[in-house]
Structures are given as C-alpha cells and as structure tokens.
C-alpha positions as YAML, in Angstrom:
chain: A
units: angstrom
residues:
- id: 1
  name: UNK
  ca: [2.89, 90.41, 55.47]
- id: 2
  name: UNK
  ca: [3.85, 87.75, 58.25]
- id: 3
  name: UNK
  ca: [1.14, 85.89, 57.74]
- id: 4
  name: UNK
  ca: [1.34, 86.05, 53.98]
- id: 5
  name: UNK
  ca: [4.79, 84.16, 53.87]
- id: 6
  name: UNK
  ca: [3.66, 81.89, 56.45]
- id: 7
  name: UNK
  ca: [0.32, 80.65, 54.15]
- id: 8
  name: UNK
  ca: [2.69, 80.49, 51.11]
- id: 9
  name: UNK
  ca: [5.04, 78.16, 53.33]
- id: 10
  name: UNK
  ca: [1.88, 76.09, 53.92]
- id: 11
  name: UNK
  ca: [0.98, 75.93, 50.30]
- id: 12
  name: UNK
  ca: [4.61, 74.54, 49.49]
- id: 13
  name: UNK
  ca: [4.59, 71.96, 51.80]
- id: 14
  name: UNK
  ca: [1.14, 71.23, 50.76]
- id: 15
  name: UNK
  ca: [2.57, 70.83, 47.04]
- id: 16
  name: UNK
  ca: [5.81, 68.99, 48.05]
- id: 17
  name: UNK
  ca: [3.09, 66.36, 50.05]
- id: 18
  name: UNK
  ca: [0.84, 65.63, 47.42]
- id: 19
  name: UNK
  ca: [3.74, 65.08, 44.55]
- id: 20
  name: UNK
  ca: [5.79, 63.20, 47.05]
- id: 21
  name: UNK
  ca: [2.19, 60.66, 47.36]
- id: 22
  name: UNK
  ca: [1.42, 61.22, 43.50]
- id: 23
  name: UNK
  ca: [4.76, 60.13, 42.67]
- id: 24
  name: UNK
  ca: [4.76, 57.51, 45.42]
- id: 25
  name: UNK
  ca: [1.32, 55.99, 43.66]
- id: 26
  name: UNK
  ca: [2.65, 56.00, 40.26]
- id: 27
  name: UNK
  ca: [5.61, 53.94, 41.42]
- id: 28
  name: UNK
  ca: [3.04, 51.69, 43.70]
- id: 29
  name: UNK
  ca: [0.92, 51.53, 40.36]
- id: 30
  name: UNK
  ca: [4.11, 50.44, 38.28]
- id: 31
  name: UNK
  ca: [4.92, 47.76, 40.52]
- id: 32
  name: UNK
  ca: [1.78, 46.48, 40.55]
- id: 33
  name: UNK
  ca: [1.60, 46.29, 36.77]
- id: 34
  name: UNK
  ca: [4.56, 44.80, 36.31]
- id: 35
  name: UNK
  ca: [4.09, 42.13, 39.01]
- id: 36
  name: UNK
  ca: [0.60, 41.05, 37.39]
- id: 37
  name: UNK
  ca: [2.23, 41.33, 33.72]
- id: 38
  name: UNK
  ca: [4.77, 38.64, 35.37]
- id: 39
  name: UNK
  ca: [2.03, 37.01, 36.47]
- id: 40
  name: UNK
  ca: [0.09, 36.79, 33.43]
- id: 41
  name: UNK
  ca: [3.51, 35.75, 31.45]
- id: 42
  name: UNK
  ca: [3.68, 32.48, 34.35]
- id: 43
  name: UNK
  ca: [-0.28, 31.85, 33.93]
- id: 44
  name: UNK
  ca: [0.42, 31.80, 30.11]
- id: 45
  name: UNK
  ca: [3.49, 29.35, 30.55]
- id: 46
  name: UNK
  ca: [1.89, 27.35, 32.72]
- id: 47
  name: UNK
  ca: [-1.35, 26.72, 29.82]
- id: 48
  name: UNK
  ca: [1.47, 26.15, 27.27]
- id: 49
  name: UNK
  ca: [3.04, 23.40, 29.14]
- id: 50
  name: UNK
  ca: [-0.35, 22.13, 29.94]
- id: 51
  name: UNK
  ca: [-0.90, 21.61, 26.07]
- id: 52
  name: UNK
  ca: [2.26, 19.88, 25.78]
- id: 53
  name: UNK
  ca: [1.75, 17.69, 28.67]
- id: 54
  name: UNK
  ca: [-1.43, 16.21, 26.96]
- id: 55
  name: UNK
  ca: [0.08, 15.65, 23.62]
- id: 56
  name: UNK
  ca: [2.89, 13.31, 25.92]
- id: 57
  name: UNK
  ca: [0.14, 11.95, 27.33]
- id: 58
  name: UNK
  ca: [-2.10, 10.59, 24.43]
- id: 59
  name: UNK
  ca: [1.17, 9.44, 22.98]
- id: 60
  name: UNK
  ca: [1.70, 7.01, 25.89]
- id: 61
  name: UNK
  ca: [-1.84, 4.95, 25.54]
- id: 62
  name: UNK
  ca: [-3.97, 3.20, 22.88]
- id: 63
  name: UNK
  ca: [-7.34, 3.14, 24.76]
- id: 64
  name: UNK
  ca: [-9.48, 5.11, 21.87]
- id: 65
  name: UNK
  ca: [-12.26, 6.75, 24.71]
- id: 66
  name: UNK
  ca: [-8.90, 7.96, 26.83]
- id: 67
  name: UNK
  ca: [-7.25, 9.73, 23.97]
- id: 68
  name: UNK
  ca: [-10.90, 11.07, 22.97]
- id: 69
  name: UNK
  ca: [-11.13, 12.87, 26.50]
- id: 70
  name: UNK
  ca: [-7.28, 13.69, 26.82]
- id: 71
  name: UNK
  ca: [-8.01, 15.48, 23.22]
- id: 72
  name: UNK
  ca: [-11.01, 17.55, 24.69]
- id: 73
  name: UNK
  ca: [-9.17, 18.62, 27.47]
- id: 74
  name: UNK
  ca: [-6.34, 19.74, 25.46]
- id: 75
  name: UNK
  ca: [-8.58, 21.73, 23.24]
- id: 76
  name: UNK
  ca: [-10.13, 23.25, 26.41]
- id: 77
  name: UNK
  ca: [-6.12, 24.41, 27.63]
- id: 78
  name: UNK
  ca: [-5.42, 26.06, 24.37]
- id: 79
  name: UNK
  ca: [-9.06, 28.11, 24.55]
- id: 80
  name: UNK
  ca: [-8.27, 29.25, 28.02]
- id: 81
  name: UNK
  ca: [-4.82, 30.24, 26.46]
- id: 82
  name: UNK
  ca: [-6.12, 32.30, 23.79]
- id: 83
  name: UNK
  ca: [-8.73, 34.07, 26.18]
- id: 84
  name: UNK
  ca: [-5.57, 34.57, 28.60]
- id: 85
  name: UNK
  ca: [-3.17, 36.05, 25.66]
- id: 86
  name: UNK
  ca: [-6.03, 38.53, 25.02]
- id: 87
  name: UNK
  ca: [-6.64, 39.46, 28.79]
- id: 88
  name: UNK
  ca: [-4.73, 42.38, 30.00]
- id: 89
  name: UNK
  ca: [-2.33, 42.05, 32.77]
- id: 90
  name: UNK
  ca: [-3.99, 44.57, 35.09]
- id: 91
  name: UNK
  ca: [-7.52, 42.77, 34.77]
- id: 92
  name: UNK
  ca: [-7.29, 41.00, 37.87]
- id: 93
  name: UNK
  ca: [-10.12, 39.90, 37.87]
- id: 94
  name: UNK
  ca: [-10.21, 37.83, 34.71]
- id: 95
  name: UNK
  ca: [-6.37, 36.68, 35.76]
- id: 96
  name: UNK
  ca: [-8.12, 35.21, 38.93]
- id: 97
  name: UNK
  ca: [-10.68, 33.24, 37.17]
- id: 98
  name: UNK
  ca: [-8.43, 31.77, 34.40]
- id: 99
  name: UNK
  ca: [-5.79, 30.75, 37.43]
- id: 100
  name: UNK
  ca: [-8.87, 28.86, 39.28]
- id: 101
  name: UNK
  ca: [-9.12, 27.38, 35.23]
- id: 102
  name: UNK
  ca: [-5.75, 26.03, 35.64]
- id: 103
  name: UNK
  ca: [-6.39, 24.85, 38.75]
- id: 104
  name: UNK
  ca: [-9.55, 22.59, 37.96]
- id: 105
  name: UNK
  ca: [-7.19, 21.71, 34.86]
- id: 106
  name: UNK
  ca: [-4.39, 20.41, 37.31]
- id: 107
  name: UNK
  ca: [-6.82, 18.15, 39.14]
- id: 108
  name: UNK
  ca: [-8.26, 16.79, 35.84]
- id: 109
  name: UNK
  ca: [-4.92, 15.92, 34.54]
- id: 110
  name: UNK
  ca: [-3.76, 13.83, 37.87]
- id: 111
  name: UNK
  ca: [-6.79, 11.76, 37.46]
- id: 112
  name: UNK
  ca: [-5.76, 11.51, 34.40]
- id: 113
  name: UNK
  ca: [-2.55, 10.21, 34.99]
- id: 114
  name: UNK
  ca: [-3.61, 8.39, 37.41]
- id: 115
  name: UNK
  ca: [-5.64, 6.44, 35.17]
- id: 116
  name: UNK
  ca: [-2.85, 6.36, 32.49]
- id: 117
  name: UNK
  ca: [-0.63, 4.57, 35.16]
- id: 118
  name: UNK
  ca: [-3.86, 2.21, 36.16]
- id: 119
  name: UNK
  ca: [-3.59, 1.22, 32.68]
- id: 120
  name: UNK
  ca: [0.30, 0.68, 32.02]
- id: 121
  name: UNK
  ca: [0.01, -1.81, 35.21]
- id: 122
  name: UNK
  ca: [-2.52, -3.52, 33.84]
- id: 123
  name: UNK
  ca: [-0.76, -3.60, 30.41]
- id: 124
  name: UNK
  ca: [2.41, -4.60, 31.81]
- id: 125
  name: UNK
  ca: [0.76, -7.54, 33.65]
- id: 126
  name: UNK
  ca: [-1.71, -8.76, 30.85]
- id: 127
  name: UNK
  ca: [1.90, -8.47, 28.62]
- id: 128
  name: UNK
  ca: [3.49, -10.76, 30.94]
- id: 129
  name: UNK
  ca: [0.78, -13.14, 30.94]
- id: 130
  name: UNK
  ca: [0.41, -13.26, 27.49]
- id: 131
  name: UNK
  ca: [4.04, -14.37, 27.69]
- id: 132
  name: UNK
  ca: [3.60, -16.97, 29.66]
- id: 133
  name: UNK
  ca: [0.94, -18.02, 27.78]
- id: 134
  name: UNK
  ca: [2.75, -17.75, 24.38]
- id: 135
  name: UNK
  ca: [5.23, -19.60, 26.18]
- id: 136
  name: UNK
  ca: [3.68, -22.35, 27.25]
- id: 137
  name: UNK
  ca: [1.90, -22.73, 23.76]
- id: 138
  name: UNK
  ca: [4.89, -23.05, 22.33]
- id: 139
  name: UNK
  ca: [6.11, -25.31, 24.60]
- id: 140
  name: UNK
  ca: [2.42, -27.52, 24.27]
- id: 141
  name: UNK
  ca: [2.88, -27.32, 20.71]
- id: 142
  name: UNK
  ca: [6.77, -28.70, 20.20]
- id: 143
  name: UNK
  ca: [5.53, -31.07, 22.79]
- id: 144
  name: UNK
  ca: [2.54, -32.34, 20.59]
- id: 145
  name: UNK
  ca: [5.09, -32.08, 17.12]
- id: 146
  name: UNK
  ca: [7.18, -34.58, 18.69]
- id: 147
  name: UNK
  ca: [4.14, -36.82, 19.91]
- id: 148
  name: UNK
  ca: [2.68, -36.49, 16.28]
- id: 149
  name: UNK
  ca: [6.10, -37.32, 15.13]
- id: 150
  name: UNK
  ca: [6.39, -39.97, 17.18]
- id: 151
  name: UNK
  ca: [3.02, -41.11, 16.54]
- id: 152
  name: UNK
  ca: [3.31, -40.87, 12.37]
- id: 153
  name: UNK
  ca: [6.93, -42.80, 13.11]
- id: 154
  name: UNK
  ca: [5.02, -45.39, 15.36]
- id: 155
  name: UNK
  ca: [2.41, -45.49, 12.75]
- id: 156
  name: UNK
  ca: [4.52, -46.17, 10.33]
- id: 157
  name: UNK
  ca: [6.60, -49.02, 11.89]
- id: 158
  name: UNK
  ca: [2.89, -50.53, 12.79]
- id: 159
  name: UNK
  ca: [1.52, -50.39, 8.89]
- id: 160
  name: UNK
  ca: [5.54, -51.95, 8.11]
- id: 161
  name: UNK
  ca: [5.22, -54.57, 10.86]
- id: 162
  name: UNK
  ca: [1.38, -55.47, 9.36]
- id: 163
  name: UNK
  ca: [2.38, -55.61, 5.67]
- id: 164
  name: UNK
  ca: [1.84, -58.83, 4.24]
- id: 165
  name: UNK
  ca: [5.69, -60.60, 2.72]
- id: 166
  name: UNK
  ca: [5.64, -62.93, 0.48]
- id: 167
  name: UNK
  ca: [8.22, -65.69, 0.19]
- id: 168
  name: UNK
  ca: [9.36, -68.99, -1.04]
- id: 169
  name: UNK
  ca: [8.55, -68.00, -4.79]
- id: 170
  name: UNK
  ca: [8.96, -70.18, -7.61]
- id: 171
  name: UNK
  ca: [8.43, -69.70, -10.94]
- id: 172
  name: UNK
  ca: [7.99, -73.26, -13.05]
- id: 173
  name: UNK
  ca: [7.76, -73.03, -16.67]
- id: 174
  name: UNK
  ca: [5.75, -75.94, -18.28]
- id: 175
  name: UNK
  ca: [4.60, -77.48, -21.72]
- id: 176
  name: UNK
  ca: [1.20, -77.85, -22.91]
- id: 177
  name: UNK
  ca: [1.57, -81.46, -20.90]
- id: 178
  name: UNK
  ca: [1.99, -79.60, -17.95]
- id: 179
  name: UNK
  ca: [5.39, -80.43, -17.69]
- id: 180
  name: UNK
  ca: [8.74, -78.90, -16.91]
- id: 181
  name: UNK
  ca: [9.82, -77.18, -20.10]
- id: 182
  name: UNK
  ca: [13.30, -76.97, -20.96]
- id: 183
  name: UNK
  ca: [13.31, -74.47, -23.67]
- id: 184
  name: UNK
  ca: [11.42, -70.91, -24.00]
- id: 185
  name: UNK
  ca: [9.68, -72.17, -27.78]
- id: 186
  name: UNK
  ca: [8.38, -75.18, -25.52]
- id: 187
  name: UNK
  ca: [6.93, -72.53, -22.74]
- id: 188
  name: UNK
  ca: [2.67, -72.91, -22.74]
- id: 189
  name: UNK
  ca: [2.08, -71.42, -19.28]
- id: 190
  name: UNK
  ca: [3.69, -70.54, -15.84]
- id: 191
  name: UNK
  ca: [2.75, -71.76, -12.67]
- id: 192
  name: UNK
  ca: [3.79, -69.14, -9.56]
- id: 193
  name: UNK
  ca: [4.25, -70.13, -5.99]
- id: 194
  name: UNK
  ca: [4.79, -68.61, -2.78]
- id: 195
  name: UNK
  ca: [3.86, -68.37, 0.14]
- id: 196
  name: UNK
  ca: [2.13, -65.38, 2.70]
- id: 197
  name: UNK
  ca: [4.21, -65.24, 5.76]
- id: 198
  name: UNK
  ca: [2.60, -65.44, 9.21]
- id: 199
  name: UNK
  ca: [1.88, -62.33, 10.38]
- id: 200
  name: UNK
  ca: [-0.26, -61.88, 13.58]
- id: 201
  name: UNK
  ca: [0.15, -57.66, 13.73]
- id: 202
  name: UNK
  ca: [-1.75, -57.80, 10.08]
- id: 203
  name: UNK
  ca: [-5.25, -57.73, 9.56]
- id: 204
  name: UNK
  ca: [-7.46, -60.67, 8.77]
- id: 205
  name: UNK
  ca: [-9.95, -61.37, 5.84]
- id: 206
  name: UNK
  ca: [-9.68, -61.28, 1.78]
- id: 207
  name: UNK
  ca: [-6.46, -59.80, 0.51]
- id: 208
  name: UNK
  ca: [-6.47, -58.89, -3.44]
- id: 209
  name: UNK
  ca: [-2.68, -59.95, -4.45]
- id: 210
  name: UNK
  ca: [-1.24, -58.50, -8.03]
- id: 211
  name: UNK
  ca: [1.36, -60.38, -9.86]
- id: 212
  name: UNK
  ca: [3.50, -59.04, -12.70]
- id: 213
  name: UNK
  ca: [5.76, -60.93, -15.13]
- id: 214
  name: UNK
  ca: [8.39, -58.22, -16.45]
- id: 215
  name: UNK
  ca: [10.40, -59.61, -19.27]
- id: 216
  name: UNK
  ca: [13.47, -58.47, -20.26]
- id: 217
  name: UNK
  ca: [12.94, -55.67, -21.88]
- id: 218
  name: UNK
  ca: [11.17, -54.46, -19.25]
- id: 219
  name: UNK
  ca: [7.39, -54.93, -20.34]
- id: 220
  name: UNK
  ca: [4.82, -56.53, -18.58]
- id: 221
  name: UNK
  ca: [2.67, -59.49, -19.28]
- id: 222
  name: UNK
  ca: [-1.03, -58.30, -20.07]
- id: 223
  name: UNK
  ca: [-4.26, -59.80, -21.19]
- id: 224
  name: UNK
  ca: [-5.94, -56.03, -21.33]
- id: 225
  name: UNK
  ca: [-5.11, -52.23, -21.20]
- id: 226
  name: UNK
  ca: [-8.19, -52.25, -18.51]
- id: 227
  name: UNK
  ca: [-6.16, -54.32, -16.05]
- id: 228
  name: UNK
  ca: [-4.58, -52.00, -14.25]
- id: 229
  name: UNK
  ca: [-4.06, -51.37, -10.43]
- id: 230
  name: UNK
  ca: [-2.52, -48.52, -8.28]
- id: 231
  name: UNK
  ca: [0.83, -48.35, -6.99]
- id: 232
  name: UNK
  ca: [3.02, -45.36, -5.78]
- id: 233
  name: UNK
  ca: [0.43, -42.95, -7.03]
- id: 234
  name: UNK
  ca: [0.18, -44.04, -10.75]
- id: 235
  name: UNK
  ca: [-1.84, -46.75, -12.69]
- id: 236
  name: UNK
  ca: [0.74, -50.07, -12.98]
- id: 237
  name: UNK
  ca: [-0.62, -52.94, -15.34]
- id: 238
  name: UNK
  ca: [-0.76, -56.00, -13.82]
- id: 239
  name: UNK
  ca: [-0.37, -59.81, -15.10]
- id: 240
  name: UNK
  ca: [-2.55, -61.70, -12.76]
- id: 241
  name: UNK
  ca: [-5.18, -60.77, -10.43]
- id: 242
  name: UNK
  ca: [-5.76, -63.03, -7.11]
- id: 243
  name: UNK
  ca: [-8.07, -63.13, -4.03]
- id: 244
  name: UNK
  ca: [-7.15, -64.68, -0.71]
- id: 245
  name: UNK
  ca: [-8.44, -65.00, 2.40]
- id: 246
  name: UNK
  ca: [-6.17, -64.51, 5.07]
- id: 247
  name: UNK
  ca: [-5.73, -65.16, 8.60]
- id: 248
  name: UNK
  ca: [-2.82, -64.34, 9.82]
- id: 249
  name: UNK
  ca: [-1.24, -67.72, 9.38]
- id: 250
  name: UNK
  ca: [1.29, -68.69, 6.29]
- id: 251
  name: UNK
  ca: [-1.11, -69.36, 3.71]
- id: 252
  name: UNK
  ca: [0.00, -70.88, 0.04]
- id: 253
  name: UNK
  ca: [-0.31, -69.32, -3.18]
- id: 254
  name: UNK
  ca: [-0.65, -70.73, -6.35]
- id: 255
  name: UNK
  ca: [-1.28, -68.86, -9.80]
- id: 256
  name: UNK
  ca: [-0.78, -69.47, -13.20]
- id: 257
  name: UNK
  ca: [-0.14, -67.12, -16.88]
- id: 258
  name: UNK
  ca: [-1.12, -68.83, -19.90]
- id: 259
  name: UNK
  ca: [1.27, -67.57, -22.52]
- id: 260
  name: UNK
  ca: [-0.55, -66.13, -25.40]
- id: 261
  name: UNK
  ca: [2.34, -64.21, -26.28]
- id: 262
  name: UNK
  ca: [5.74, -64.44, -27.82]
- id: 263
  name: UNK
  ca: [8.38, -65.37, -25.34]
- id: 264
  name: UNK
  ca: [12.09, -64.89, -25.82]
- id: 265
  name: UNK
  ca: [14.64, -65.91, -23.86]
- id: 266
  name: UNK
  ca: [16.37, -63.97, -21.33]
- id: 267
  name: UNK
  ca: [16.37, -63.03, -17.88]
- id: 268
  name: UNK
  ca: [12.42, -62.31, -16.17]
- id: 269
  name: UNK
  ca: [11.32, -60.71, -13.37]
- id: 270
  name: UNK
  ca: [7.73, -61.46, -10.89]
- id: 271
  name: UNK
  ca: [6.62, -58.82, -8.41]
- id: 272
  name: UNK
  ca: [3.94, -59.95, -6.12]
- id: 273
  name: UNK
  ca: [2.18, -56.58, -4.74]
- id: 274
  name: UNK
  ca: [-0.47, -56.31, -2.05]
- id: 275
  name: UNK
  ca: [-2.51, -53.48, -1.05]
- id: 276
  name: UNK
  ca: [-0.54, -51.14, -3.26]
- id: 277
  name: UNK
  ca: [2.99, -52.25, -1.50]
- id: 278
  name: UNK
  ca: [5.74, -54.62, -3.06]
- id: 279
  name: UNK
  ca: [5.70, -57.76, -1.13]
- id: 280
  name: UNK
  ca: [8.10, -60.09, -2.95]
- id: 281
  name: UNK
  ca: [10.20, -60.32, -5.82]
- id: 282
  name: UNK
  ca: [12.45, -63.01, -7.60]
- id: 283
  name: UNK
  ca: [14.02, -63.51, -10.89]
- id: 284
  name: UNK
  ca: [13.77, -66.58, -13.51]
- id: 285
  name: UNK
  ca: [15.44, -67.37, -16.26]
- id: 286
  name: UNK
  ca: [14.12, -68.53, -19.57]
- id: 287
  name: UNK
  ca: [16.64, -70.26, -22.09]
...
C-alpha cells in the first residue's frame, strides 16, 4: 500500500510541475504578444508620421522632378502601411521585414532632406542676388532717367539756343507810287523788313521763312486755300512764302503783300515763323 501512496505523491507533483510550466508559458506567451502588438502599434506610428513628413516636405519646394519622387515615396509609406495594418502582431517575421522597410525609408528621406536643404541654400543665395541685381537695375535705370532727362532738357535748350529770331521788323504801307501811304483806302502793297539775328549754334543753308498778316478781326491775308504750312500740329495759312540762305550771320529780309483785298483800318498783326516755330512778331497800325 506504501508504495501506492508514494506513486500517487509522484503523480501530484508531476501535475503541480507541468501546470506550474503550462501556466508559466501562457503568461511567457501573453507577454510576448502584447510586447509585439506594442510593437506593431510603434511600427504603424512610425509609417503614419512618415506620410506626413513627406506631405511637409513637398510643401517646402517647387522643383517639379523633387516633388515627383517625394510623391512616389510617399505612396510607397502608405502601401507598406496598409500591408502592416493587415499583418498580425505575432508574425514576426513579416514585422521584421516591414521594420528593415522603414529603415531603407529613413535613409531615403535624409537624402532627401538633404537635398531639400541643398536647394533652400541655393534659393536663398540666387534670391539675394537677384536682389542685388534688381537693385542695381533700379539704381542703372533712375540713373539713365535723369541722364535722358537731362539730355531731352539739354536738347531742348540746344534746339532753343539754334532757333533762328527775327528782329528789327517794320511794316511800311505804300501807294501804287511806292510811296508812304497815309491812309488805309490809299494802301496798294506792304513792304516787310527784318532782320535774322546772328546765330552761330544754328545750322547753315536755305531756311523757308512764313509770314502772316492778321488783321483785326483776326483773319489772315491769303492768295489760296492751298497755301498752307504746319505749325503746333495743325495746318496754319500763311501770307507770304520766302527762301533764304543762311549762314549764321544777320542776314536782311525783305518781302512784300500786294493788297488784292479790302483793307480796313485798325490795329494788324505780322508773325514771321521758321521751321514751324514763331520767330518774331510786331504790330502796325492802319488808319
């Protein structure tokens, strides 16, 4: 019987052993589960901020080929992130290769950022050159406004300082015996003189000259609607037409209006114009 008790004693202990390492295998088992499910959950955080790294990235550049490999890689983060979601947490295996994945990913996107930087540099500098340059365009280009201001004002003062004047005019009225006339019914032509001042900035050689009588109401002596010359842009009438030759010294001018015309008395007006610029004016009177 002794030895009965003492084999069921054995078989006790024996059953006390193996739940004690069945129970100690389960709880092994657990832990491990849980510890790659935490795992798993880190890998899968890791992808996710992966995929938002990339959209920061291609937000910071404007080279087109960069974004177009930034997007591929992106695309391949979120595939590995599906396959990992469906993966379960005690497939070590598959955990294993997806974390070597990440890995290669890591490496991929330091390049990349390394490159992204590469660029900003380069920006920053080509920005601050353009700068400069823009600056010193702008700077060229007041600096040429005010030459060409200058210039137009010089050029200006130059075509004023080389415009003919005309001077010592005189308007005699005479009779048909070429004579003074006293009286406006006694008026057969005027003779006009003046004279071209010296002028050594102007240029030499035939000058056409324009002379208009105004009368008092304003009109001006014509022989035809055809004889017309410009002046400030418009088409001006003009009394008589003359050609000099000029060279620089005072040279006399004498013209003459036969009157075909009613004349009444009153207070006239002659305008001597030359190269489409008033060069002399006076007034007459005809009683």
């Amino acid at each position: 019987m002794k030895w009965l008790y003492g084999a069921a004693g054995v078989l006790i202990a024996l059953l006390v052993l193996v739940t004690v390492l069945l129970v100690n295998e389960k709880q092994t088992n657990y832990e491990l589960t849980q510890e790659f499910q935490l795992e798993k959950e880190d890998l899968e955080n890791q992808y996710t901020d992966f995929a938002k790294q990339y959209d920061e990235l291609r937000t910071t550049i404007a080279n087109d080929s960069l974004q177009v490999l930034l997007e591929q890689e992106q695309l391949k983060t979120q595939r590995l992130l599906e396959e990992l979601r469906t993966v379960k947490s005690t497939n070590a295996t598959e955990i294993r290769r997806l974390k070597k994945e990440l890995a290669t990913l890591r490496k991929v996107m330091v390049s990349y950022i390394n490159q992204i930087d590469s660029l900003n540099q380069l920006t920053a500098q080509q920005k601050v050159i353009i700068a400069d340059v823009t600056k010193k365009y702008n700077q060229a280009s007041r600096q040429i406004n005010t030459l060409t201001e200058e210039k137009r004002n010089l050029d200006k003062k130059v075509t004023l300082a080389a415009q003919l004047d005309a001077t010592a005019i005189e308007v005699t009225p005479r009779n048909k015996r070429k004579k003074t006339a006293k009286r406006v019914k006694d008026v057969a032509s005027l003779k006009v003189d003046f004279v071209i001042a010296k002028n050594i900035t102007a240029t030499n050689g035939e000058r056409t000259l324009y002379v208009n009588i105004v009368k008092p109401d304003n009109s001006i002596l014509c022989k035809s609607p055809q004889n017309v010359f410009t002046y400030e842009n418009r088409e001006l009438p003009f009394s008589i037409k003359k050609y000099v030759e000029y060279n620089g010294e005072e040279t006399p001018v004498t013209v003459y209006w036969e009157v075909e015309e009613y004349l009444f008395a009153g207070e006239y007006r002659l305008d001597i114009f030359a190269e489409g610029t008033l060069i002399g004016s006076r007034t007459f009177t005809l009683k």
